[in-house]
C-alpha positions as semicolon CSV with decimal commas, in nm:
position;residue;x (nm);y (nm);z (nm)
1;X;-0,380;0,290;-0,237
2;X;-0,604;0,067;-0,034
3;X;-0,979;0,092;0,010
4;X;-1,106;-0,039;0,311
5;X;-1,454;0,070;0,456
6;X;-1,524;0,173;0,845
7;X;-1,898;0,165;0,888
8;X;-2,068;0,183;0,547
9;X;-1,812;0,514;0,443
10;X;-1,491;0,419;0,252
11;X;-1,160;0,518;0,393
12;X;-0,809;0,515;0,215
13;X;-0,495;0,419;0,345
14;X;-0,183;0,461;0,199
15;X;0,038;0,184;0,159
16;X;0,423;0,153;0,258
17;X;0,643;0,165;-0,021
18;X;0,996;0,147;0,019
19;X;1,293;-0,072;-0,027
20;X;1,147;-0,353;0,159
21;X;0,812;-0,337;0,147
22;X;0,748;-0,603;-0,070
23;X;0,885;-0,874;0,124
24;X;0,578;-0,898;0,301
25;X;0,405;-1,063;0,067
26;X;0,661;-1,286;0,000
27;X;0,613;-1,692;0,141
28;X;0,915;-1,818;0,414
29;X;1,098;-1,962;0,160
30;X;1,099;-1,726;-0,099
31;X;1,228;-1,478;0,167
32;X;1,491;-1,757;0,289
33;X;1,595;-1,823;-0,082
34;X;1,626;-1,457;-0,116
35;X;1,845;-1,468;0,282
36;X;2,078;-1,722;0,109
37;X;2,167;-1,492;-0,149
38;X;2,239;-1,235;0,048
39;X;2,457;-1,432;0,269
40;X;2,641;-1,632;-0,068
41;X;2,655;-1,213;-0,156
42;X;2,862;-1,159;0,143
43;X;3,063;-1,426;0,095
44;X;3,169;-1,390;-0,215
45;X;3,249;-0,972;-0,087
46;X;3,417;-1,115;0,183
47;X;3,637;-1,336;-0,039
48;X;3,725;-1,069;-0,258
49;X;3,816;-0,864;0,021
50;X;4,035;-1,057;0,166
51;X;4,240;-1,177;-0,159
52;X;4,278;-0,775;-0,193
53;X;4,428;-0,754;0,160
54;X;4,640;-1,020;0,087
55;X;4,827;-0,914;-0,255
56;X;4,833;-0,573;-0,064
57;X;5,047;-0,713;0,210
58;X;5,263;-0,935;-0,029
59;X;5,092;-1,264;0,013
60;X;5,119;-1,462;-0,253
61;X;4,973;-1,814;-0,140
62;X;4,650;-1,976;-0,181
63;X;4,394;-1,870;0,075
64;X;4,274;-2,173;0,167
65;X;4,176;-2,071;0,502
66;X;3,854;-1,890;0,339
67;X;3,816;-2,194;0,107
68;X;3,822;-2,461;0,350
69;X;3,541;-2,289;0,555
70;X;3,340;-2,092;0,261
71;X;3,295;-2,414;0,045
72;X;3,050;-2,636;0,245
73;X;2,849;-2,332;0,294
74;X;2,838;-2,245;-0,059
75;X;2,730;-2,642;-0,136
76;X;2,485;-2,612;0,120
77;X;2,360;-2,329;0,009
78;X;2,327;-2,450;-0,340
79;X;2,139;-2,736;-0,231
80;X;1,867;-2,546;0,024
81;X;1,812;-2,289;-0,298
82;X;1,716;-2,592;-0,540
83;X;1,505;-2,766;-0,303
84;X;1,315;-2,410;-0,296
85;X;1,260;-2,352;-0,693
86;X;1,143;-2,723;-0,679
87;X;0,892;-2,670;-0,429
88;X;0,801;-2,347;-0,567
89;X;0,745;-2,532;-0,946
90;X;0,523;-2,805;-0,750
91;X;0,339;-2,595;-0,573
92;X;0,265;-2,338;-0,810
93;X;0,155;-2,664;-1,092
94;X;-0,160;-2,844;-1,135
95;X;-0,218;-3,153;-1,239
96;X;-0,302;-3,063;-1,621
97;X;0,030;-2,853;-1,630
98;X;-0,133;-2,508;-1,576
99;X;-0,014;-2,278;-1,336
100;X;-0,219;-2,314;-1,021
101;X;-0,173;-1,859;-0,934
102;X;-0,289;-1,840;-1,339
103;X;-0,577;-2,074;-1,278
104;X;-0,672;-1,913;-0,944
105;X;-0,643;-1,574;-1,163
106;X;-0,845;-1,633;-1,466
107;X;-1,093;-1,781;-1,267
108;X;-1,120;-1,444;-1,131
109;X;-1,114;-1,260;-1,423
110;X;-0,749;-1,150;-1,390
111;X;-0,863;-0,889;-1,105
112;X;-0,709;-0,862;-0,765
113;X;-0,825;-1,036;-0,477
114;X;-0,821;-0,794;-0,225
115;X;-0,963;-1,067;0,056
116;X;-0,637;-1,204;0,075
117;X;-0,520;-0,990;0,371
118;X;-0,642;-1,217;0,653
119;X;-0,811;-1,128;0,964
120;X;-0,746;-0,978;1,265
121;X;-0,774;-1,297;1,412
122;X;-0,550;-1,467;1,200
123;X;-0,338;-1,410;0,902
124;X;-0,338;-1,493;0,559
125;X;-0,197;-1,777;0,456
């Protein structure tokens, strides 16, 4: 639960826990990395799905007609997700090799930093 205070009295709010609900403190690309692999999920599903269609039927051939247009997605894919781990590992590195969120945290004693939430004229960034 959060504690935020109203006028010198503290007030408690619950938080929203669910499925989803931590993908809000997730960056862009982390959520786009995690977008990619739902949609590489999907293809894959749809793939299987319709090589099951096909023996049903009596098909027999290749399917290249999901592997002509699936490929470049896949490669594209592949590529978009490393560019995202790499900026991930240089953002998240300091010069000295130290994890800049494990500097940032031992600096503050390992306890949360609850001023993180922005403002309600702008967000956290």
């Amino acid at each position: 639960m959060a504690v935020s205070s109203t006028r010198g009295r503290r007030v408690r709010r619950k938080e929203k826990k669910g499925l989803f609900a931590h993908l809000k403190n997730l960056g862009f690309t982390n959520r786009l990395a995690l977008y990619i692999m739902v949609f590489l999920a999907a293809g894959l599903a749809g793939g299987f799905y319709l090589a099951v269609k096909s023996i049903a039927t009596g098909y027999t051939g290749a399917l290249t007609c999901w592997t002509v247009v699936f490929t470049p997605i896949g490669t594209a894919c592949s590529i978009v997700l490393a560019r995202i781990v790499d900026k991930s590992r240089a953002e998240n590195t300091s010069a000295d090799g130290e994890g800049i969120k494990y500097a940032a945290a031992k600096a503050n004693r390992f306890v949360a930093n609850t001023s993180d939430l922005g403002s309600v004229d702008s967000p956290s960034i």
